[in-house]
mmCIF file of the C-alpha atoms, coordinates in Angstrom:
data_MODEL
# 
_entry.id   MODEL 
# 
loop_
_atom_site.group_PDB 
_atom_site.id 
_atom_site.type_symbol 
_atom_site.label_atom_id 
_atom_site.label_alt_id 
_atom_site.label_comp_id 
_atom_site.label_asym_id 
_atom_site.label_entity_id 
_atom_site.label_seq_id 
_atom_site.pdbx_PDB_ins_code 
_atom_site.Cartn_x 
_atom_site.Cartn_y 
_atom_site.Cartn_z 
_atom_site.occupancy 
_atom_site.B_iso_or_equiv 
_atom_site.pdbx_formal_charge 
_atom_site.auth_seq_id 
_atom_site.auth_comp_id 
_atom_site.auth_asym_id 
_atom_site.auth_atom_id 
_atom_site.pdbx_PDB_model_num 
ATOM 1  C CA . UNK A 1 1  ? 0.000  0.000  0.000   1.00 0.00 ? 1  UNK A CA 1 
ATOM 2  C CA . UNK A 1 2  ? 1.474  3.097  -0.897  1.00 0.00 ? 2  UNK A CA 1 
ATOM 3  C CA . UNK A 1 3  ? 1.258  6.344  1.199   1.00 0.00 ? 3  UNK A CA 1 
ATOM 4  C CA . UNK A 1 4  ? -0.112 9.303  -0.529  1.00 0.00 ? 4  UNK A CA 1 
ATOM 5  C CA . UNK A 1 5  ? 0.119  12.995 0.503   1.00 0.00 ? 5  UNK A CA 1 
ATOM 6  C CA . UNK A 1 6  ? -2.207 15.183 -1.741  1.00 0.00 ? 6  UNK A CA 1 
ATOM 7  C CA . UNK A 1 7  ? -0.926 17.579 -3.982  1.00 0.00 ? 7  UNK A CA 1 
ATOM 8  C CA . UNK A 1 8  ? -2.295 20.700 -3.242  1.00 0.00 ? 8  UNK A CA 1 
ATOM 9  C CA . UNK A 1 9  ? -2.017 24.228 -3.129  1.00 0.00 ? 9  UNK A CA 1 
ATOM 10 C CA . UNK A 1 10 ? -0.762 26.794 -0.006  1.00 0.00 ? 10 UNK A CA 1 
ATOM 11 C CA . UNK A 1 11 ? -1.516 30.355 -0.386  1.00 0.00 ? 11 UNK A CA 1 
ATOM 12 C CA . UNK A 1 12 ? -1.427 30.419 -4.312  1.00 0.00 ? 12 UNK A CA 1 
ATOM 13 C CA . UNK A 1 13 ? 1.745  28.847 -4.750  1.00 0.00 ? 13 UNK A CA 1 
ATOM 14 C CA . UNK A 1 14 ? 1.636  25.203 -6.199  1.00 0.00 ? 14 UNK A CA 1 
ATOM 15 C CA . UNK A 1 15 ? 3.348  22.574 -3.173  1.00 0.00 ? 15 UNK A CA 1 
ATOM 16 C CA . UNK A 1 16 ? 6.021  20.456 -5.163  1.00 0.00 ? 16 UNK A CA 1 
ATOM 17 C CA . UNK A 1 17 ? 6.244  16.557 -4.321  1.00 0.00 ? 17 UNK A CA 1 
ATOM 18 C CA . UNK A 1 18 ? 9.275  16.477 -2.051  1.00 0.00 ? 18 UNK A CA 1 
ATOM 19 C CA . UNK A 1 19 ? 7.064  15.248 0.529   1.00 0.00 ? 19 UNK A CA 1 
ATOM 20 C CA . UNK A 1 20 ? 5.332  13.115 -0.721  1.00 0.00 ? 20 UNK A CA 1 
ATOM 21 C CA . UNK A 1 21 ? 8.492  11.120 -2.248  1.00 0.00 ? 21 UNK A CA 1 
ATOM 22 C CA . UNK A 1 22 ? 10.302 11.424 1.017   1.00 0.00 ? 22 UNK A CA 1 
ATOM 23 C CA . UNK A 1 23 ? 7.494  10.135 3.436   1.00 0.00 ? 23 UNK A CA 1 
ATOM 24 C CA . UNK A 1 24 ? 7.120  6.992  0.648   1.00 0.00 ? 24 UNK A CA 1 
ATOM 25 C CA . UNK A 1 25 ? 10.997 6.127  0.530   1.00 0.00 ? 25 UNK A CA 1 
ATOM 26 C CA . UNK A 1 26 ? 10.706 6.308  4.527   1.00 0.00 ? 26 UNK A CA 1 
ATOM 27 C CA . UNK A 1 27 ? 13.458 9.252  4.724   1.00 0.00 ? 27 UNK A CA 1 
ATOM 28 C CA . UNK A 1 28 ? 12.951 11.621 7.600   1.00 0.00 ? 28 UNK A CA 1 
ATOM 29 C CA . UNK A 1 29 ? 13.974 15.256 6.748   1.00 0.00 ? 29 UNK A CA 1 
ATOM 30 C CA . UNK A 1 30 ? 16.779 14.809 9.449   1.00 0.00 ? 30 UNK A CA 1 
ATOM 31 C CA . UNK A 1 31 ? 18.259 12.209 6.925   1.00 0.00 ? 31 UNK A CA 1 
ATOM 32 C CA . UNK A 1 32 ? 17.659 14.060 4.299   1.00 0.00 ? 32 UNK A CA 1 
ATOM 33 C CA . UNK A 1 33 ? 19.305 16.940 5.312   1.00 0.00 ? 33 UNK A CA 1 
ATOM 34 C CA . UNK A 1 34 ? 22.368 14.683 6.214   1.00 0.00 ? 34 UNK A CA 1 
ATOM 35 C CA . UNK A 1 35 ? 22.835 13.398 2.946   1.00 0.00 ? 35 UNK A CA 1 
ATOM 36 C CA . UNK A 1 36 ? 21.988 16.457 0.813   1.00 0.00 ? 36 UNK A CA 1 
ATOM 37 C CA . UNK A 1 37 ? 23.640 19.461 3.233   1.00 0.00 ? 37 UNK A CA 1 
ATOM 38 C CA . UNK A 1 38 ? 20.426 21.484 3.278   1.00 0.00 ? 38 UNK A CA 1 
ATOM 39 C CA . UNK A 1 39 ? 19.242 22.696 6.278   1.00 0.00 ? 39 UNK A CA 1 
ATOM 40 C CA . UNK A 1 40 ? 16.278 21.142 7.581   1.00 0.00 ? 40 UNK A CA 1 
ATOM 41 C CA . UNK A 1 41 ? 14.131 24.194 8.218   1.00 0.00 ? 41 UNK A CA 1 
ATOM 42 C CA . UNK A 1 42 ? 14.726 24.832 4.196   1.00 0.00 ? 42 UNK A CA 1 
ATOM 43 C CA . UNK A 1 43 ? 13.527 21.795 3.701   1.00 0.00 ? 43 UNK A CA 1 
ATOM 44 C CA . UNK A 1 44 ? 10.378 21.879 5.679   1.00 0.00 ? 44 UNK A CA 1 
ATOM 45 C CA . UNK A 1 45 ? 10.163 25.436 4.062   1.00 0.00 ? 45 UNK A CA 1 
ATOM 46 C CA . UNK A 1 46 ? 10.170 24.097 0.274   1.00 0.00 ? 46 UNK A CA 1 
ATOM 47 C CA . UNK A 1 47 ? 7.924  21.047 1.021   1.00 0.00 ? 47 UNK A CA 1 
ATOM 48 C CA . UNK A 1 48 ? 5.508  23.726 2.116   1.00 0.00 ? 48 UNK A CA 1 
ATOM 49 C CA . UNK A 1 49 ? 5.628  25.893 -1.277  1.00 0.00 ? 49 UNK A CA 1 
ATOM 50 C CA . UNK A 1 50 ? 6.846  28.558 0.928   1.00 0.00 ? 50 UNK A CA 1 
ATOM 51 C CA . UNK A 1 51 ? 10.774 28.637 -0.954  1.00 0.00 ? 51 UNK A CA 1 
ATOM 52 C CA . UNK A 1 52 ? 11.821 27.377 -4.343  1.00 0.00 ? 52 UNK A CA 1 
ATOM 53 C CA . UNK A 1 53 ? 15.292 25.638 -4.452  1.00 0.00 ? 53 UNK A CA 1 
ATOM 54 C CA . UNK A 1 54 ? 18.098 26.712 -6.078  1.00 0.00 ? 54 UNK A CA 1 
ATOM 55 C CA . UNK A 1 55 ? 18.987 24.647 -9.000  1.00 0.00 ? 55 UNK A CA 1 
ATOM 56 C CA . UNK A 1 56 ? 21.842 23.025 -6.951  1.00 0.00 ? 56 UNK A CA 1 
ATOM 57 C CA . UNK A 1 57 ? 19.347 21.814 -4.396  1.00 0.00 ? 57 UNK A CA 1 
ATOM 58 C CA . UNK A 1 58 ? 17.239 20.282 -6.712  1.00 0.00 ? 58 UNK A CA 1 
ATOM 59 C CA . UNK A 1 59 ? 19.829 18.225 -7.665  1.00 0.00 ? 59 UNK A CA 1 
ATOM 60 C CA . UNK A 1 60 ? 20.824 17.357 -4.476  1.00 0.00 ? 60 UNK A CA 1 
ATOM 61 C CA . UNK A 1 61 ? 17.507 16.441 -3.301  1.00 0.00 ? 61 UNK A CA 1 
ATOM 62 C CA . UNK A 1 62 ? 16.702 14.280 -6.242  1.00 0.00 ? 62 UNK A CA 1 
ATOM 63 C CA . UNK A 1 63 ? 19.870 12.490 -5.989  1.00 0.00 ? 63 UNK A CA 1 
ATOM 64 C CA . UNK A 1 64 ? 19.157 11.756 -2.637  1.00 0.00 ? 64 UNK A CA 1 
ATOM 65 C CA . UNK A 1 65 ? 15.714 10.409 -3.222  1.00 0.00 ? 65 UNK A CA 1 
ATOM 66 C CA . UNK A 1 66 ? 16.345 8.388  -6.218  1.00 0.00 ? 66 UNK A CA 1 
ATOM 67 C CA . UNK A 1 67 ? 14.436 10.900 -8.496  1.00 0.00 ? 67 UNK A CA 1 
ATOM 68 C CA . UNK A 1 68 ? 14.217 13.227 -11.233 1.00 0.00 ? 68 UNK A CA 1 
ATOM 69 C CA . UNK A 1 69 ? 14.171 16.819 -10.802 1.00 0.00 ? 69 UNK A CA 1 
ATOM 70 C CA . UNK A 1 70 ? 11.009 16.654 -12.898 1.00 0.00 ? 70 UNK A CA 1 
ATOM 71 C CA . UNK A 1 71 ? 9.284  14.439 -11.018 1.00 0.00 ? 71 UNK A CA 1 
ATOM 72 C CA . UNK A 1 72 ? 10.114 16.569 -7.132  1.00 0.00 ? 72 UNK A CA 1 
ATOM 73 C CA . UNK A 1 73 ? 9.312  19.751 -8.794  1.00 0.00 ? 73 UNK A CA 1 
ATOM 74 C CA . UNK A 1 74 ? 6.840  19.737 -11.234 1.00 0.00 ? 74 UNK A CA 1 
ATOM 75 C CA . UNK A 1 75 ? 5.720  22.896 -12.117 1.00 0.00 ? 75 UNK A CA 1 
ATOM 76 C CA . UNK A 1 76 ? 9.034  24.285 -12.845 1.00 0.00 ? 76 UNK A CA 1 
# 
C-alpha cells in the first residue's frame, strides 16, 4: 500500500512533491538533510511551497531520493 500525501495548493503557490516522495521512501527530513547538506528548516520550508530551491538543491535532493528533478518539482 502506498502512502499518498495530496498535492495541493498553499496560499497560491503550487506545493512540489518532495514530501510526498520522502514520506514513501521512509526518509525523515533529518536524513535528508544529512545526505543532501540542506538545512532542515529549508527543507520543511520548500515542502511547504513557501521557498523554491536553487537549482543546486534540486539536484541534491533528487539524488538523494532516487528521483528526477522533474518528477520533485513539477511545475518548474
Amino acid at each position: 500500500m502506498r502512502n499518498h500525501v495530496p498535492y495541493f495548493f498553499l496560499g497560491g503557490v503550487s506545493m512540489n512533491r518532495l514530501r510526498e516522495v520522502r514520506v514513501v521512501k521512509r526518509v525523515t527530513q533529518f536524513q535528508l538533510r544529512l545526505e543532501t547538506g540542506i538545512h532542515q528548516s529549508k527543507i520543511s520550508l520548500l515542502e511547504n511551497g513557501l521557498m523554491q530551491p536553487r537549482d543546486d538543491e534540486k539536484k541534491r535532493l533528487s539524488k538523494a531520493l532516487g528521483a528526477t528533478p522533474q518528477e520533485l518539482f513539477p511545475s518548474d
